[in-house]
LODREN-670965 format. One line per field, with one value per residue (C-alpha): residue number from 1; residue in one letter; z, y, x. Coordinates in steps of 0.05 Angstrom, whole numbers. Layout:
<vexkes>
i [NUM:...]
aa [A:...]
Z [Z:...]
Y [Y:...]
X [X:...]
</vexkes>
This chain:
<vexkes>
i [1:2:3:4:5:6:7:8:9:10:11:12:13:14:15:16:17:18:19:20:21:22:23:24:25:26:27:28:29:30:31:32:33:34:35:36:37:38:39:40:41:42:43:44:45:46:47:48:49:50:51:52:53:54:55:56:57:58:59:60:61:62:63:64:65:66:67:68:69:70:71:72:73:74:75:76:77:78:79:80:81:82:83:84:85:86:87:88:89:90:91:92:93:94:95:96:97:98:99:100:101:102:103:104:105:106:107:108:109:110:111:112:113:114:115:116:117:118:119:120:121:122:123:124:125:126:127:128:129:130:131:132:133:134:135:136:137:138:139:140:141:142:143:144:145:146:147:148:149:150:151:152:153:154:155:156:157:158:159:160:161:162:163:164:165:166:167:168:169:170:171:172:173:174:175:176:177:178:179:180:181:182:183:184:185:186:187:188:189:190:191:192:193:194:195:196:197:198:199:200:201:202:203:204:205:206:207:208:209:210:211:212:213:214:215:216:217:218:219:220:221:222:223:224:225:226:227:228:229:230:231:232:233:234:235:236:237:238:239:240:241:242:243:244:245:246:247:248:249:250:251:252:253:254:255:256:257:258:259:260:261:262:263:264:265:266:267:268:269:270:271:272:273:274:275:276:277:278:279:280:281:282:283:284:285:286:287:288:289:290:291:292:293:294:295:296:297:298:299:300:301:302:303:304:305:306:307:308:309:310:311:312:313:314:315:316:317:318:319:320:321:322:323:324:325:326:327:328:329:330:331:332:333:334:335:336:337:338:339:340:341:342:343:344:345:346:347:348:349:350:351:352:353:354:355:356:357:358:359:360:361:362:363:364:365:366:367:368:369:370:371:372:373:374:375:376:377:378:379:380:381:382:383:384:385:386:387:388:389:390:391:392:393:394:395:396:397:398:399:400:401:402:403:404:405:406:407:408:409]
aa [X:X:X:X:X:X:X:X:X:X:X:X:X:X:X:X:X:X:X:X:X:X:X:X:X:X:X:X:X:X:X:X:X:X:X:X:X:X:X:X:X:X:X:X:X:X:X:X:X:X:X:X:X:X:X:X:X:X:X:X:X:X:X:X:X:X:X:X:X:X:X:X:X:X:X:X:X:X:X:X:X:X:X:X:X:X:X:X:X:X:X:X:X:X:X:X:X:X:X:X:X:X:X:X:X:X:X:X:X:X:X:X:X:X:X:X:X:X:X:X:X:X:X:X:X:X:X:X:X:X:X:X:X:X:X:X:X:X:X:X:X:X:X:X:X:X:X:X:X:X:X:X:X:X:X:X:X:X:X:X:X:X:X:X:X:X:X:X:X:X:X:X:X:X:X:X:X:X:X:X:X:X:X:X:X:X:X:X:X:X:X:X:X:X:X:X:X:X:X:X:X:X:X:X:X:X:X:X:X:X:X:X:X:X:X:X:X:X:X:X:X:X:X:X:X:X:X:X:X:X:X:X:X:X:X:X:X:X:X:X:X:X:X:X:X:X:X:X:X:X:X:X:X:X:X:X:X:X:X:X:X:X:X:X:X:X:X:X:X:X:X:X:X:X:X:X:X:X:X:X:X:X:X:X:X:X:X:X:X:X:X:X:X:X:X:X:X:X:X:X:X:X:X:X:X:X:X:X:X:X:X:X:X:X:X:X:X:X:X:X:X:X:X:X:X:X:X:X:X:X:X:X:X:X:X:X:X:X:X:X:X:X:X:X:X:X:X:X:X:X:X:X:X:X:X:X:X:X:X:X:X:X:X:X:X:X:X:X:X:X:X:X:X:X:X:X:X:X:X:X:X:X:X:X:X:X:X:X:X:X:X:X:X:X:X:X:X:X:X:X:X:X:X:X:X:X:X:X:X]
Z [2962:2969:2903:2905:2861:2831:2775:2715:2684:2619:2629:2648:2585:2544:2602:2620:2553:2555:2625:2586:2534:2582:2627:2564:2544:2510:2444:2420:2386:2307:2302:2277:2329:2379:2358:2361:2437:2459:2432:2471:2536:2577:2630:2672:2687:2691:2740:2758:2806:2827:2861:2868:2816:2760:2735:2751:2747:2701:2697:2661:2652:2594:2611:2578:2561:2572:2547:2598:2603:2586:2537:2595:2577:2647:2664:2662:2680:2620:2659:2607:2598:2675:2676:2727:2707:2722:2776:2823:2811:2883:2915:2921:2867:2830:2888:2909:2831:2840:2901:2879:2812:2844:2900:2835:2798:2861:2864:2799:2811:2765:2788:2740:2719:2667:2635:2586:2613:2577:2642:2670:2739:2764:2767:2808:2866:2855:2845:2772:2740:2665:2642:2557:2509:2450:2392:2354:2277:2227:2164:2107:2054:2003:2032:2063:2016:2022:2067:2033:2060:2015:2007:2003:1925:1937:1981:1941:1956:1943:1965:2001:2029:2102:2125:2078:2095:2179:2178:2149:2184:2258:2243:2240:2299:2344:2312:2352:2415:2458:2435:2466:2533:2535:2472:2483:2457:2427:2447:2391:2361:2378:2311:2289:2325:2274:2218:2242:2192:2209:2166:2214:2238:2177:2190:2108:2090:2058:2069:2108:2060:2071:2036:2051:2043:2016:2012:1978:1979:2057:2088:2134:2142:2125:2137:2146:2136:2092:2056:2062:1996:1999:1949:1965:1913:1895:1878:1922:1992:2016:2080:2086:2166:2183:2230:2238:2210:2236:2199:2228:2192:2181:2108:2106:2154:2106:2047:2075:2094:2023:1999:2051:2024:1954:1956:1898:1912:1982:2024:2086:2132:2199:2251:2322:2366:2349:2394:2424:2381:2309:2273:2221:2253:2234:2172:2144:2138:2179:2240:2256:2180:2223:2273:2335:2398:2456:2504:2564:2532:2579:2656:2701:2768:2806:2848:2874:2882:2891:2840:2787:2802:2796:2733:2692:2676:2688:2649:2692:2769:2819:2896:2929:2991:2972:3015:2988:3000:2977:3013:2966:2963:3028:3022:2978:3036:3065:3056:2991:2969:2896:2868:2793:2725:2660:2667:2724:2795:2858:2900:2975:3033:3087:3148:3120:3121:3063:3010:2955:2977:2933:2919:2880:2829:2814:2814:2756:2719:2718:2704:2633:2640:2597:2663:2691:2773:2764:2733:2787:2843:2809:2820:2894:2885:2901:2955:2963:3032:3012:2971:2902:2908:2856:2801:2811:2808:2751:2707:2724:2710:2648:2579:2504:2471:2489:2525:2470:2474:2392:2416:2459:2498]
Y [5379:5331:5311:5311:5254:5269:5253:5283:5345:5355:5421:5389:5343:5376:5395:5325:5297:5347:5313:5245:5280:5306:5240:5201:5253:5304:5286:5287:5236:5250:5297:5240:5191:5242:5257:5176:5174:5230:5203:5142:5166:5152:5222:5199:5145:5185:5210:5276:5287:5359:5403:5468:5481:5437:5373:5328:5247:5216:5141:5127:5068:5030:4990:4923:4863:4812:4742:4686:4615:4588:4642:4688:4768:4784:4862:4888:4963:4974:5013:5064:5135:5126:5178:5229:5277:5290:5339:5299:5239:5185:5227:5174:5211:5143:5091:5144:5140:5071:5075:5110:5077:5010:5030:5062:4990:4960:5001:4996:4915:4904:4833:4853:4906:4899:4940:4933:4968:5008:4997:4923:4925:4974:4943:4880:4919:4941:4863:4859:4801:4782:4739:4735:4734:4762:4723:4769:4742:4762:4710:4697:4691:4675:4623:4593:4564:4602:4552:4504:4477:4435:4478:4540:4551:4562:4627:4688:4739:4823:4885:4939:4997:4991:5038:5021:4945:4956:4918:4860:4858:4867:4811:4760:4792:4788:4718:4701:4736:4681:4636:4657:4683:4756:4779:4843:4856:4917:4973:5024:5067:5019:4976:5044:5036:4986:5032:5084:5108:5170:5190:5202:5141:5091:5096:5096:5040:5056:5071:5013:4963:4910:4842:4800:4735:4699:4636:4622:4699:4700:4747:4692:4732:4797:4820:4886:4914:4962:4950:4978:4973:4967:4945:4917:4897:4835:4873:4878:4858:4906:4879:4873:4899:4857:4887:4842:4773:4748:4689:4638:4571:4536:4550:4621:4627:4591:4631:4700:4683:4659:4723:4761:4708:4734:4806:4830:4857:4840:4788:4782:4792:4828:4828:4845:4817:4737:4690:4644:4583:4615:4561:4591:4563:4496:4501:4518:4473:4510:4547:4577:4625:4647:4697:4678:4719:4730:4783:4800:4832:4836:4846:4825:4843:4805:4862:4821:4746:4706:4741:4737:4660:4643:4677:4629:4551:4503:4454:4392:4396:4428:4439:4471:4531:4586:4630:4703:4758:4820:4880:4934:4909:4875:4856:4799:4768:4702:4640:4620:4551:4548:4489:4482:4446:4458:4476:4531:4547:4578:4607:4631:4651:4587:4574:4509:4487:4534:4485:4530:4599:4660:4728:4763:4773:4701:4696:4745:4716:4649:4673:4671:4601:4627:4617:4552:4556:4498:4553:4606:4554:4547:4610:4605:4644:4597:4550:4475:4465:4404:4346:4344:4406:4442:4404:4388:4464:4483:4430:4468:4532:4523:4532:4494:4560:4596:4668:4738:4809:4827:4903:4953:5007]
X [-54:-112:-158:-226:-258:-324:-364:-361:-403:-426:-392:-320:-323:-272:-219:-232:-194:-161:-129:-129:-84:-46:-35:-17:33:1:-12:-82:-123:-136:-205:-248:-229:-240:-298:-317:-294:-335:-401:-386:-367:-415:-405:-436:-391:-332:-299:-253:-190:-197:-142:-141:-190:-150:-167:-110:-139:-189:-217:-281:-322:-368:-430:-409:-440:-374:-381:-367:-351:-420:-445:-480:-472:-441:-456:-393:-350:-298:-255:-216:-180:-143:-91:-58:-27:54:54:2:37:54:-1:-62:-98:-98:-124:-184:-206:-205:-232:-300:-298:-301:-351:-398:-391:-414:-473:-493:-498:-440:-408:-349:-301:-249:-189:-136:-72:-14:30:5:39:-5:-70:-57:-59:-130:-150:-142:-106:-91:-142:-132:-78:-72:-42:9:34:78:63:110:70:119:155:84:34:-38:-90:-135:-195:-245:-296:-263:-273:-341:-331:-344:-301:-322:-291:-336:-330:-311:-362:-421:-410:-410:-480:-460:-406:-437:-483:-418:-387:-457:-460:-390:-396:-438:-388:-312:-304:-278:-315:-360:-423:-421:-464:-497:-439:-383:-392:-348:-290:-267:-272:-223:-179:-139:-95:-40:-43:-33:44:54:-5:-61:-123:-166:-195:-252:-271:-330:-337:-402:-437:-502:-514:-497:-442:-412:-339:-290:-238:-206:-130:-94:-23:44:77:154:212:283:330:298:226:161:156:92:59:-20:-38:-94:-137:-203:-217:-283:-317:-373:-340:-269:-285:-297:-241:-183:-211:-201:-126:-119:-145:-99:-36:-53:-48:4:60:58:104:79:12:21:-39:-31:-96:-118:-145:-84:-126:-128:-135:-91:-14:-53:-69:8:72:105:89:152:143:83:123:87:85:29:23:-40:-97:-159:-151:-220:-233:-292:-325:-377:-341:-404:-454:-389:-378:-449:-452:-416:-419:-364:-326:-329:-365:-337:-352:-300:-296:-250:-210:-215:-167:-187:-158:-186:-258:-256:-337:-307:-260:-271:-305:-343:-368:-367:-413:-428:-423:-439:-508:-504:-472:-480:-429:-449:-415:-397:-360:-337:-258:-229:-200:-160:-133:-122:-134:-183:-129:-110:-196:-198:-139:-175:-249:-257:-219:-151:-116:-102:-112:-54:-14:-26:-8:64:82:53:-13:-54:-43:-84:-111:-143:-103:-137:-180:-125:-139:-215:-215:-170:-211:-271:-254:-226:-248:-255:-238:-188:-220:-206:-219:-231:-221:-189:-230]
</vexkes>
């Protein structure tokens, strides 16, 4: 049976997550963080698979602000809650939401559309391609002395109530954003995300804690994580779950991870989502106590190639005429001559010799500049059609810090 795909109504909204449930196996979210995904839904930005009078495929979108090479605020679709549910699976359901979700980001003048997926292999065939890393750690704080930094004495320290001290805290984060690629600025009501505490969820920690960090009066940092409190024979060995660090200074940044390498009764400090440069692996003896392991965090699609290139700066010049495949959008196929440096760009459509060839993929991986276009051509995704052109180009496009999505969606 064919789907229909149409937008959303006000009316649909709760058999709508109820389909989300559904696709993602039919457990629900807690009540309050629920509750926190239907005030930010944005209906009409999502979109309903219809058969026979059932819902049977969701995908939604947020109207983002993502942070590019540069420090532009790039319009940009968060693509979220995709999901079809078991009986409809193999039947197209999930290219025609694409379809129409990509065709409404288009419309809406969106150069960009971005996703984080539970089951990666999916989107490259819809043009999206992994374009941060997430920096995973499990620290040993016992056998690992706590950072120093000179300077760090004079960081006062106070523990707040995670929900009373959101302000503070979104004034550090919206001091960060313009300066990393992939960061989001956050739209009213999203600040809460980060204070989500179900119950259910804690897994045996406690209830979410948060400590700010002062200087001359000044919130310039916090931190936010709850602790798991466990004994072997040889006494306490808890672990503290670090869920955000933000700080604006080396300083403030070394004295909340000595606060976090203090907590009693604790041995160890896990945290799942840092940028790939934390400084912290530098400031210890030993890196390998540190439990280091990245995965893909952030996947961007370009919708519109030449608004999305000319959107962000580059690292060194570059002029260079890219061949574009892009069989899903195909208004972003052929020719584009990208020319730019640090201070703008402009990338137009030519019938000038093509230079590098690639996909719109391998152009999304390297956007945020995370990806080396070097990197890509090693594994044969993109090919050099003019000797040096590579590496003029993968210079360019890279970055100084390394591109990190703080948050899911």
């Amino acid at each position: 049976m064919t789907a229909e795909v149409r937008q959303v109504r006000e009316t649909d909204l709760t058999a709508w997550f109820h389909t989300v449930d559904v696709a993602f196996g039919g457990l629900p979210d807690a009540a309050d963080r629920a509750a926190w995904w239907r005030a930010v839904t944005e209906p009409e930005r999502a979109l309903a698979a219809v058969a026979g009078g059932a819902l049977v495929g969701t995908a939604g979108s947020f109207s983002f602000s993502l942070t590019v090479p540069g420090g532009a605020a790039v319009p940009a679709a968060g693509v979220t809650l995709v999901g079809v549910v078991p009986t409809h699976r193999r039947r197209g359901v999930l290219r025609s939401l694409m379809r129409h979700q990509l065709d409404g980001v288009r419309e809406r003048g969106e150069p960009l559309a971005v996703l984080t997926a539970s089951e990666p292999a999916i989107y490259g065939r819809f043009g999206y391609g992994p374009a941060t890393w997430e920096l995973r750690m499990a620290v040993d704080t016992v056998r690992l002395a706590a950072p120093e930094l000179p300077g760090a004495d004079g960081v006062r320290l106070r523990l707040a109530d995670p929900v009373a001290a959101l302000p503070e805290c979104e004034r550090v984060y919206a001091a960060l954003v313009p300066g990393r690629p992939g960061m989001l600025a956050r739209r009213p009501g999203w600040e809460r995300r980060g204070v989500l505490d179900p119950e259910g969820e804690r897994d045996g920690a406690g209830r979410l804690q948060c400590v700010l960090a002062e200087v001359d009066g000044e919130v310039r940092g916090y931190a936010r994580y709850a602790v798991k409190g466990d004994w072997d024979h040889t006494g306490p060995c808890g672990t503290v779950r670090l869920r955000h660090l933000d700080a604006l200074d080396p300083v403030v940044h070394a004295a909340l991870w000595r606060y976090l390498f203090g907590i009693d009764l604790t041995s160890s400090v896990v945290v799942r989502d840092r940028p790939v440069d934390d400084p912290l692996p530098h400031l210890v003896a030993d890196q390998r106590r540190c439990g280091l392991g990245i995965r893909e965090a952030l996947f961007v699609r370009p919708v519109e190639v030449g608004a999305a290139l000319a959107a962000r700066t580059y690292r060194a010049p570059v002029d260079v005429v890219l061949e574009v495949a892009d069989d899903f959008c195909p208004w972003n196929a052929g020719r584009w001559r990208l020319s730019g440096d640090a201070h703008g760009a402009r990338c137009e459509r030519t019938t000038d010799p093509a230079e590098l060839a690639l996909s719109v993929r391998e152009l999304g991986s390297a956007y945020l500049g995370g990806c080396a276009l070097t990197a890509l051509a090693g594994a044969g995704r993109v090919r050099e059609l003019r000797p040096g052109a590579l590496a003029a180009a993968s210079m360019a496009f890279g970055s100084d810090v390394a591109p990190w999505l703080p948050h899911g969606f």
